[in-house]
C-alpha positions as CSV (number, residue, x, y, z in Angstrom):
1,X,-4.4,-19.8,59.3
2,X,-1.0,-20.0,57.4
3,X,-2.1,-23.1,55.5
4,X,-5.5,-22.2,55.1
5,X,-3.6,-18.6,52.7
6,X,-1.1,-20.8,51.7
7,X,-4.3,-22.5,49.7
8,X,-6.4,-19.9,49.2
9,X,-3.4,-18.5,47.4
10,X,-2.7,-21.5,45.1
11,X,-6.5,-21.7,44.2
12,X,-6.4,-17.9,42.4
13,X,-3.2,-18.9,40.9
14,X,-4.8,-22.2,39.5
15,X,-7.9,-19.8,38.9
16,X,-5.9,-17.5,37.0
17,X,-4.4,-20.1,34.9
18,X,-7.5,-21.9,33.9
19,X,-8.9,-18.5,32.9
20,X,-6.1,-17.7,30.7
21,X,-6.4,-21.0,29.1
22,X,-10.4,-20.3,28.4
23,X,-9.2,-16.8,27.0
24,X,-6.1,-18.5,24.4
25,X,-9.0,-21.4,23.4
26,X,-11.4,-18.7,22.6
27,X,-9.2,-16.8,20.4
28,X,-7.5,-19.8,19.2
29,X,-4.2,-19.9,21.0
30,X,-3.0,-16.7,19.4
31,X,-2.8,-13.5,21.4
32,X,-5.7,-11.3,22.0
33,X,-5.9,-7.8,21.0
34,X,-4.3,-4.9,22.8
35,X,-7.2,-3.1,25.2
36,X,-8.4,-0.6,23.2
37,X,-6.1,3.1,23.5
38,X,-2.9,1.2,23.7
39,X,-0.6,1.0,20.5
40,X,-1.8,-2.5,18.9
41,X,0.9,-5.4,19.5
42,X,1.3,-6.1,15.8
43,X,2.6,-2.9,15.4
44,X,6.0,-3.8,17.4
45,X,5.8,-6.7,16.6
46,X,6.1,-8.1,12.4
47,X,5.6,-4.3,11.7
48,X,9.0,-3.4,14.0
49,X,10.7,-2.7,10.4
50,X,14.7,-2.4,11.8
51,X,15.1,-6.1,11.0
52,X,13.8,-8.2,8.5
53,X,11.3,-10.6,10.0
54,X,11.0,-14.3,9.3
55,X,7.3,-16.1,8.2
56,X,7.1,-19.6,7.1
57,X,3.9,-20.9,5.4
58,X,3.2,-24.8,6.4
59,X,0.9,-25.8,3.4
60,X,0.0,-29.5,2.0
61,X,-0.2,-28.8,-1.4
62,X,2.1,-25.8,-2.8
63,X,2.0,-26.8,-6.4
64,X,-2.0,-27.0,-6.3
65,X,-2.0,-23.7,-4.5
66,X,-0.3,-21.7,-7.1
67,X,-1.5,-23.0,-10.0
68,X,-4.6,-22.3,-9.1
69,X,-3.7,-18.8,-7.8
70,X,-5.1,-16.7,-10.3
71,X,-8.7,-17.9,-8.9
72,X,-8.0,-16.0,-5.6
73,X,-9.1,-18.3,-3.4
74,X,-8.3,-19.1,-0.1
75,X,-6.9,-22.4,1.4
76,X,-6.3,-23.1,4.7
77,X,-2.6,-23.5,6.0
78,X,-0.1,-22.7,9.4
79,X,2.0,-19.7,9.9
80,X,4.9,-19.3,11.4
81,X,5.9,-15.5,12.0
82,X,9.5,-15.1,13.7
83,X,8.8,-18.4,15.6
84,X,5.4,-18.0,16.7
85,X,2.8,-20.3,15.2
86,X,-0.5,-19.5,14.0
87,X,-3.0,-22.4,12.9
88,X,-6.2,-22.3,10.4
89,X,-4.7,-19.0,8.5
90,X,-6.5,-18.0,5.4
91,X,-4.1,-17.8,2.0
92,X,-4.6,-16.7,-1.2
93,X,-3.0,-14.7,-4.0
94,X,-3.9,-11.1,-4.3
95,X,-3.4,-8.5,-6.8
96,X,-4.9,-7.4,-10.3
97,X,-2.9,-6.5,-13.4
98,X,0.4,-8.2,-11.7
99,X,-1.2,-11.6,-10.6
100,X,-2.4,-12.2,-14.2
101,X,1.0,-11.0,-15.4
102,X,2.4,-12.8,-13.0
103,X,0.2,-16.1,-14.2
104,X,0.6,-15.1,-18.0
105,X,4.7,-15.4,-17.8
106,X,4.3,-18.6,-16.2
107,X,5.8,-17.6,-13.1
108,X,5.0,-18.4,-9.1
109,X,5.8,-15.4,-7.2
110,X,2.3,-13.8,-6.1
111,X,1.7,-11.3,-3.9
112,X,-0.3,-13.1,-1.1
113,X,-2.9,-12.3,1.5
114,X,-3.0,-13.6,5.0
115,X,-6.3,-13.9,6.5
116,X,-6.6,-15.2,9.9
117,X,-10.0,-15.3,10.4
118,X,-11.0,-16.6,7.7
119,X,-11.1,-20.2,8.9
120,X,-11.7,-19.2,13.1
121,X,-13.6,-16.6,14.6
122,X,-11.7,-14.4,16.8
123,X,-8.7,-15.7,15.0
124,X,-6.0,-12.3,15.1
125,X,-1.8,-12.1,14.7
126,X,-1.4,-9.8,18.0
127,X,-4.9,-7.8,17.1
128,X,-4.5,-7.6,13.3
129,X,-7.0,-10.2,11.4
130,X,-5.3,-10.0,8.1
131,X,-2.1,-8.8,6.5
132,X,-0.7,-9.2,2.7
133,X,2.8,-10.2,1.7
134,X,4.0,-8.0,-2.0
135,X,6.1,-9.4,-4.1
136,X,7.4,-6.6,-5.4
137,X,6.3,-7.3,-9.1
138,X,8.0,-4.8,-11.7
139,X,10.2,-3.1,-9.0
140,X,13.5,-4.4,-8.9
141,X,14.6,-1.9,-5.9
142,X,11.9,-3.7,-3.6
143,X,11.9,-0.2,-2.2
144,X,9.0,1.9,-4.0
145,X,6.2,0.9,-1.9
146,X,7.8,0.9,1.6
147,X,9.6,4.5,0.2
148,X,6.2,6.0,-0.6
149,X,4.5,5.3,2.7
150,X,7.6,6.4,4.4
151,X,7.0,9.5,2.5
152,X,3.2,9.4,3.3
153,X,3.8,8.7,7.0
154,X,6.5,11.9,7.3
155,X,3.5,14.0,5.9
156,X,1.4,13.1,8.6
157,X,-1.0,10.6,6.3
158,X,-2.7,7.6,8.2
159,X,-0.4,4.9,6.4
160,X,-0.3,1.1,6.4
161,X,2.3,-0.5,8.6
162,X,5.2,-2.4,6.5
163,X,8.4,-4.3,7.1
164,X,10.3,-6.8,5.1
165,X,10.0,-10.4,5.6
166,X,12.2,-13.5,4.6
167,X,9.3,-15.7,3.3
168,X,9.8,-19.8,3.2
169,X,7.5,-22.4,2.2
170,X,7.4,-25.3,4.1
171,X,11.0,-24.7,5.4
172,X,12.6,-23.8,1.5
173,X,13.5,-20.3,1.0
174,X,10.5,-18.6,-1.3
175,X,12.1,-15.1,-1.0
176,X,12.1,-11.5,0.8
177,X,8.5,-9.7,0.3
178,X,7.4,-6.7,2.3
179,X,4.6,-7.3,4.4
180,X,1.9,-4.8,5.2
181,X,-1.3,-4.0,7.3
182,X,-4.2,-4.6,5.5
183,X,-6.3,-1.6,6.1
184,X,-9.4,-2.9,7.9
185,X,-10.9,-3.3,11.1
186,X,-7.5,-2.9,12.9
187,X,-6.2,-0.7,10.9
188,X,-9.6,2.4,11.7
189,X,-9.1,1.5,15.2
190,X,-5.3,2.6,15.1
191,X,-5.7,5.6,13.4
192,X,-9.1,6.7,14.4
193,X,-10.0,5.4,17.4
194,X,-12.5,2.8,18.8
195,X,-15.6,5.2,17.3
196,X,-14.1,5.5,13.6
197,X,-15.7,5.9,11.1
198,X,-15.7,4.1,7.5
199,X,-13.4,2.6,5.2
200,X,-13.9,2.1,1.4
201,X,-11.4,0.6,-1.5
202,X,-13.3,2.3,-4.4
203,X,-12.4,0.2,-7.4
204,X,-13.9,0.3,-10.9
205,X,-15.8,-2.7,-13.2
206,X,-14.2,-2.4,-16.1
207,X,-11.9,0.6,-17.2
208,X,-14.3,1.0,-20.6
209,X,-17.0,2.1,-17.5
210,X,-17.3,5.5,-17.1
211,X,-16.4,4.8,-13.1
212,X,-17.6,8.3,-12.0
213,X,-18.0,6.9,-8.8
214,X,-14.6,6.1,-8.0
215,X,-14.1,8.9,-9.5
216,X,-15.4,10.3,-6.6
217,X,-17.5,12.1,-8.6
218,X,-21.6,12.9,-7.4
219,X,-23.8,11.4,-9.6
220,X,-27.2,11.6,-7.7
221,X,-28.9,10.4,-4.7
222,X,-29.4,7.0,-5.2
223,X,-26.9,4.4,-3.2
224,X,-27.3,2.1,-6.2
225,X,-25.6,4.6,-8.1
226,X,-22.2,4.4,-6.2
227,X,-21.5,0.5,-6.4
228,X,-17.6,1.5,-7.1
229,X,-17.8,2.2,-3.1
230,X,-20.4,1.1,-1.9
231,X,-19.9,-2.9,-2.7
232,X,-16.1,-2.3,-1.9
233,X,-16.8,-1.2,1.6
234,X,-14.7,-2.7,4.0
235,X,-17.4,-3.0,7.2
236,X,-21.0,-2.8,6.1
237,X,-22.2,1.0,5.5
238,X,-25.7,1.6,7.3
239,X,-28.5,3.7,5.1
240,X,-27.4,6.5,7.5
241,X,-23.4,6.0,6.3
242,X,-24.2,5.8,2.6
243,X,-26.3,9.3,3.0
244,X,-23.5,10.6,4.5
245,X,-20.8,10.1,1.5
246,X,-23.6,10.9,-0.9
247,X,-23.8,14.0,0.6
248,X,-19.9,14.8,1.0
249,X,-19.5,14.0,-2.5
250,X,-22.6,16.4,-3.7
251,X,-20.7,19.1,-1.5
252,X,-17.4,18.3,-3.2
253,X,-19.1,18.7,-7.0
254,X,-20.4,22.2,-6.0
255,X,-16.7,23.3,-5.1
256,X,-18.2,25.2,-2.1
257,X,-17.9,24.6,1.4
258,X,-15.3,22.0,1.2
259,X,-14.3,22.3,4.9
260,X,-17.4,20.5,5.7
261,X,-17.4,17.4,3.0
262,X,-13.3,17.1,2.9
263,X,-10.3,16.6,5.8
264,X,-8.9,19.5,3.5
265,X,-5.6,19.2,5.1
266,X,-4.8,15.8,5.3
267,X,-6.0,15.5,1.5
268,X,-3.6,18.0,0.6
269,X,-0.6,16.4,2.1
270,X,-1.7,13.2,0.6
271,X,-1.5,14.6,-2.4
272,X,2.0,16.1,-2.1
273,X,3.4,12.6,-1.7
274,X,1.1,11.4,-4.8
275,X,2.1,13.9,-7.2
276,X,5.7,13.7,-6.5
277,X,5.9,9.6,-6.7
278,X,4.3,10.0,-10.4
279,X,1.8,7.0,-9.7
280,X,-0.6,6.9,-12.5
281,X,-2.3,4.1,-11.5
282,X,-3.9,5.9,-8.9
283,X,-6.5,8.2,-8.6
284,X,-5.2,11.4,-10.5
285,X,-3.7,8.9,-12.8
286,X,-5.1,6.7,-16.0
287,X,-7.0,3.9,-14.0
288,X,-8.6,6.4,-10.9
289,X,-8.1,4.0,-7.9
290,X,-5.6,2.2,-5.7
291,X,-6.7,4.1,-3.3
292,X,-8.7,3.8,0.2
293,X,-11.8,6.7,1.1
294,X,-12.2,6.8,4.9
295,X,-15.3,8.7,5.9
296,X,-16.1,10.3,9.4
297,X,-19.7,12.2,10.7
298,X,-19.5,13.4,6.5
299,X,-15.9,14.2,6.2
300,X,-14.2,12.5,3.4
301,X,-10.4,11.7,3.6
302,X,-8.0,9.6,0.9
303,X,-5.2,6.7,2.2
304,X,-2.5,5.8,0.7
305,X,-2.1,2.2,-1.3
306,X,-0.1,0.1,-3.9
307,X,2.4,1.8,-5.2
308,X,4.9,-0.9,-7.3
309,X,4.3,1.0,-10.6
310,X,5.3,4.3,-9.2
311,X,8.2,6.8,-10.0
312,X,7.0,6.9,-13.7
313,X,6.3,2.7,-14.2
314,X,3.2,2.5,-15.0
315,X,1.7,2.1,-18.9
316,X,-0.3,-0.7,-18.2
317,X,-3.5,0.3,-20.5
318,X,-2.3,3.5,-21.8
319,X,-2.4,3.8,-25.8
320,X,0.6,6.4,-25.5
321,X,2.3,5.6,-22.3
322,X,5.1,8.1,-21.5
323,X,8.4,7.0,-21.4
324,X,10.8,9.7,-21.9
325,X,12.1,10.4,-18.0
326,X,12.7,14.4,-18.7
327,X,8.8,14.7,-19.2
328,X,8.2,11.9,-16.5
329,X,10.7,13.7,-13.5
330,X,9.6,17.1,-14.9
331,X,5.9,16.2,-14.5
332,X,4.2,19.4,-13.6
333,X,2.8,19.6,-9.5
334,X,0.3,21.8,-10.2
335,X,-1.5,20.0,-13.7
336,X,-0.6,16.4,-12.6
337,X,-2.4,14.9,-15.2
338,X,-4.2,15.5,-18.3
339,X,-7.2,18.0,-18.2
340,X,-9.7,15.2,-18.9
341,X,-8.4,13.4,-16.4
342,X,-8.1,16.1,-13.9
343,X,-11.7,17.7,-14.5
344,X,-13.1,14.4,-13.7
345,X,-10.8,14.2,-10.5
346,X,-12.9,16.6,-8.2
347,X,-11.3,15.4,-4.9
348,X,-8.0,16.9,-6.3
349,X,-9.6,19.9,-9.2
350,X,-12.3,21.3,-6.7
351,X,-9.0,21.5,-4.0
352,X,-6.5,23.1,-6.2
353,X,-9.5,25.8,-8.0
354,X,-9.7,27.3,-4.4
355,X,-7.0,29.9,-3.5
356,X,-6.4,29.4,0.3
357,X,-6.0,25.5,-0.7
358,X,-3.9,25.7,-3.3
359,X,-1.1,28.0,-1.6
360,X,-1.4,25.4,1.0
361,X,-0.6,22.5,-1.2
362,X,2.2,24.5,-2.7
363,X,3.2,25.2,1.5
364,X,3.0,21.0,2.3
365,X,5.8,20.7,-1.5
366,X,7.8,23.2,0.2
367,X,7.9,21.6,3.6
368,X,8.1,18.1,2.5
369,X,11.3,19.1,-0.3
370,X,13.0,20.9,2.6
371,X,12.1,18.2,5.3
372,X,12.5,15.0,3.9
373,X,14.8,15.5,0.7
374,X,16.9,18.4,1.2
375,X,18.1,17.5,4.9
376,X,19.7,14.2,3.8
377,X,16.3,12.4,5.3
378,X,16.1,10.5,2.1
379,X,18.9,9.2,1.2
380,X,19.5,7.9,4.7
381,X,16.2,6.5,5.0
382,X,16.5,4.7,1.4
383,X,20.5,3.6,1.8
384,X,19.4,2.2,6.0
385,X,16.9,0.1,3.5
386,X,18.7,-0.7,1.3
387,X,21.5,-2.2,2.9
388,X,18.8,-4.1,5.7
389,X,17.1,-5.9,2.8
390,X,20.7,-6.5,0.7
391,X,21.7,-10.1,1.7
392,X,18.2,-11.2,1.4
393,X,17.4,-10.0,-1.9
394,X,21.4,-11.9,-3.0
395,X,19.8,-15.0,-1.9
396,X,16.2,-14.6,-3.0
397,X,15.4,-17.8,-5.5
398,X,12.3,-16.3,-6.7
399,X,13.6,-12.8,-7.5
400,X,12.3,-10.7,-10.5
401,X,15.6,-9.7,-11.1
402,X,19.1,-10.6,-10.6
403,X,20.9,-9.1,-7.7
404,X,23.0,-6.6,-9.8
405,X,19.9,-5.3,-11.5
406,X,18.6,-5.0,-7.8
407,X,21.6,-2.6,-6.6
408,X,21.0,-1.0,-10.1
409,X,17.3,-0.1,-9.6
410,X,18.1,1.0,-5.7
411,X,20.7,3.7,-7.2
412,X,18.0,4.5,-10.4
413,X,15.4,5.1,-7.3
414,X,17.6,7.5,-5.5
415,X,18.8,9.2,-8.6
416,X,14.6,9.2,-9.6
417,X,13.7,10.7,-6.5
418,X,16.7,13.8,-6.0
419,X,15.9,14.9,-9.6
420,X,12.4,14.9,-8.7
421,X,12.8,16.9,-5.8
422,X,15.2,19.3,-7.6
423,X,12.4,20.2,-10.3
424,X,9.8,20.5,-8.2
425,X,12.4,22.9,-6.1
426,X,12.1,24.9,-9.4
427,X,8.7,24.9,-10.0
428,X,7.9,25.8,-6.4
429,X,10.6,29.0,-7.3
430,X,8.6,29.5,-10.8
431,X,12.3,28.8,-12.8
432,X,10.4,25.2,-14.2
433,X,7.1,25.4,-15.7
434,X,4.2,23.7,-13.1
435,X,1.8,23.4,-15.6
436,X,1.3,20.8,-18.9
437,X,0.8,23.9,-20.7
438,X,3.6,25.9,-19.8
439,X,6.0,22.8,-20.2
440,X,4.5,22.5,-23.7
441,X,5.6,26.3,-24.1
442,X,9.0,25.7,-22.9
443,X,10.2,22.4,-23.6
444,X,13.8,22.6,-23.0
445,X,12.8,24.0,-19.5
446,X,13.2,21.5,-16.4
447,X,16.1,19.4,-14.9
448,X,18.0,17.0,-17.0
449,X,16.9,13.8,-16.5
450,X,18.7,11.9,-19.8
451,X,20.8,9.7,-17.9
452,X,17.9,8.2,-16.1
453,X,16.7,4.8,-17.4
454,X,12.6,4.6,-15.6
455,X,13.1,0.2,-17.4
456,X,15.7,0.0,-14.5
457,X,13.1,0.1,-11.6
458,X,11.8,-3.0,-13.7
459,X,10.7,-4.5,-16.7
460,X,8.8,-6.7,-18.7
461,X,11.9,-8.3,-19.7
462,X,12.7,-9.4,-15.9
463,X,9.4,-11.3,-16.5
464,X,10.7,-13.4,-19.1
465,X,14.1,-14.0,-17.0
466,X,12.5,-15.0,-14.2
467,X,11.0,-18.0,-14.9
468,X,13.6,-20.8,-14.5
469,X,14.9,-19.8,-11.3
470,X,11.2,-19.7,-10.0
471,X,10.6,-23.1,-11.5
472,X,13.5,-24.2,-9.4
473,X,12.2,-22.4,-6.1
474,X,9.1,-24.7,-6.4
475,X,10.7,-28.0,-7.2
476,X,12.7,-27.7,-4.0
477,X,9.4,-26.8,-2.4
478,X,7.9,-29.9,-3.8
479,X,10.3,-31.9,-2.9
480,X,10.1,-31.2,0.5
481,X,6.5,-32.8,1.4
């Protein structure tokens, strides 16, 4: 009887085993997902952002790939990601204004985009099908985006996941880039749950178009009306969904009832972060996206992304780009932008022309100046950065910048950031004017921000630097297959 357990036992075990080997097969040797209500295992994993994380990319042909970058097209290559291999992965170059910059300069650094199921269905890293790696284009600090949704996240905003990652090619160092969750399938189902609803990355044409769609502004009842939205959708909207936003965003034009069309609050507290990080390519800003739209059962909600060209950076576009940093760090809170610009921003105008919402937006500056900058939060949070991702950025061969410009845009991002805070600490109290009008009343009015140089953060002129040292990252890239 002892033998006959002793076998029966062994047989499950060798059961066991065999099934576990079907399950890795079927979702190609990688990890499947976390059972659905547990935290996903990506999200301890690359996204555990106390160290920097390691990721090799095992490609044939590097020189083909980023010549031909600007195409964004994906080739196939192997991952590595802190020792654990991934096979088939999807890779391509992502980005818009900085991947043809980055092309135009004749430089190799692209932000990237990991896909891994692209070439395998099922394929996942830990649950999470695709991630992107920034490059940090135009921001010497290599701090503005992960600052931001640090920001976002301590404001209670559903935020992408980052960490910074020591990226090599084939073995050879390529450089430190921050890699962050891609928001998709994975992404809904972490912040919303198993029954969530749907995700959008509104994006415009052309920015001649008139774009009222990403705008977010109703135009009439017809889907084909919305392809801004619609045709950026990030899982396939049913007739029944499309109705749905249609009907939020008629709701939002009427300025009535906007508890029923809007997640009022969370929109709010986005917005906090987004005024105060003076990102104009965004959606109060000059190109009206970089942006996701998350709908749920006809409630609309706006999520954080890209945010390189922040803190007063971006003039990409703009015939009269601002430059002078007392306007920029003045910048009034409660007439963000322009009037034209504003009146055909109805997720933020129709908010801020109700009472009740606009006392609470002015309740979230409060909290979030008192919270985050004026009990030493920030400057912990942004020096603990800065010194993790230090001795990476010295040895980065494909850096915008040179190392001291690096330490020097870290202390222009601090300085940025506490003089932001401070004026908005006065318009709150009604000593700074919170209005473009009022400031154009009272010029001299505001903190002094003369010692502040916004070029610092980065420049065009790192662009033209750049180039030899990236030359030499890829030869020794090349050399290597």
């Amino acid at each position: 009887m002892r033998k006959r357990w002793h076998n029966n036992k062994l047989f499950l075990c060798t059961a066991s085993l065999f099934i576990l080997l079907i399950v890795l097969l079927i979702s190609g040797g990688e990890p499947v997902p976390s059972e659905a209500g547990s935290p996903p295992a990506y999200a301890s994993k690359l996204f555990d952002d106390s160290r920097v994380h390691t990721i090799d990319i095992q490609i044939d042909d590097w020189g083909g790939f980023v010549r031909n970058a600007a195409k964004e097209e994906y080739v196939s290559c192997d991952v590595t990601i802190d020792g654990e291999t991934f096979r088939y992965v999807g890779l391509r170059a992502k980005g818009n204004n900085s991947l043809h910059l980055t092309e135009d300069y004749g430089l190799y650094r692209y932000s990237l985009k990991l896909e891994f199921d692209q070439y395998r269905d099922g394929g996942n890293y830990y649950g999470l099908d695709k991630f992107s790696l920034d490059a940090s284009f135009q921001d010497n600090s290599y701090l503005k985006t992960c600052m931001t949704y640090d920001m976002m996240e301590f404001m209670g905003v559903p935020t992408p996941l980052c960490s910074f990652v020591q990226v090599t090619v084939n073995g050879e160092d390529w450089g430190l880039f921050l890699a962050i969750e891609e928001p998709e399938e994975a992404f809904a189902r972490r912040n919303f749950g198993n029954d969530h609803g749907i995700l959008y990355k509104p994006d415009y044409r052309s920015l001649n178009d008139e774009n009222a769609d990403v705008a977010l502004k109703y135009i009439d009842d017809n889907p084909d009306s919305y392809p801004g939205i619609f045709d950026n959708a990030k899982f396939e909207p049913s007739g029944a969904d499309k109705e749905r936003l249609i009907e939020a965003l008629k709701t939002l034009s009427t300025g009535e009832n906007l508890e029923t069309a809007v997640n009022v609050d969370e929109v709010l507290r986005y917005f906090t972060v987004q005024v105060f990080v003076m990102n104009w390519d965004s959606y109060i800003g000059h190109t009206g996206h970089n942006y996701f739209l998350y709908e749920e059962d006809g409630v609309l909600s706006i999520l954080p992304w890209d945010y390189n060209l922040a803190f007063g950076t971006y003039a990409l576009g703009m015939t009269d780009p601002i430059k002078d940093p007392d306007i920029l760090i003045n910048y009034p809170i409660h007439t963000p932008a322009e009037g034209e610009i504003m009146l055909n921003r109805p997720l933020y105008h129709r908010l801020m022309q109700n009472d009740e919402y606009f006392a609470l937006y002015r309740a979230y500056f409060d909290r979030f100046l008192s919270e985050y900058f004026e009990s030493g939060l920030f400057e912990k949070t942004i020096q603990e950065k800065a010194a993790l991702i230090a001795p990476y950025v010295q040895k980065d061969p494909t850096a915008f910048c040179s190392y001291e410009d690096h330490r020097l845009a870290v202390e222009t991002l601090e300085q940025v950031c506490l003089l932001r805070a401070e004026s908005i600490r006065g318009q709150l109290e009604g000593t700074i004017p919170a209005t473009l009008r009022e400031q154009a009343e009272q010029p001299d009015a505001g903190v002094d921000a003369s010692a502040v140089c916004l070029e610092d953060l980065g420049d065009f002129d790192d662009l033209k630097n750049a180039k030899e040292k990236q030359t030499e990252a890829l030869e020794r890239v090349l050399l290597s297959q």
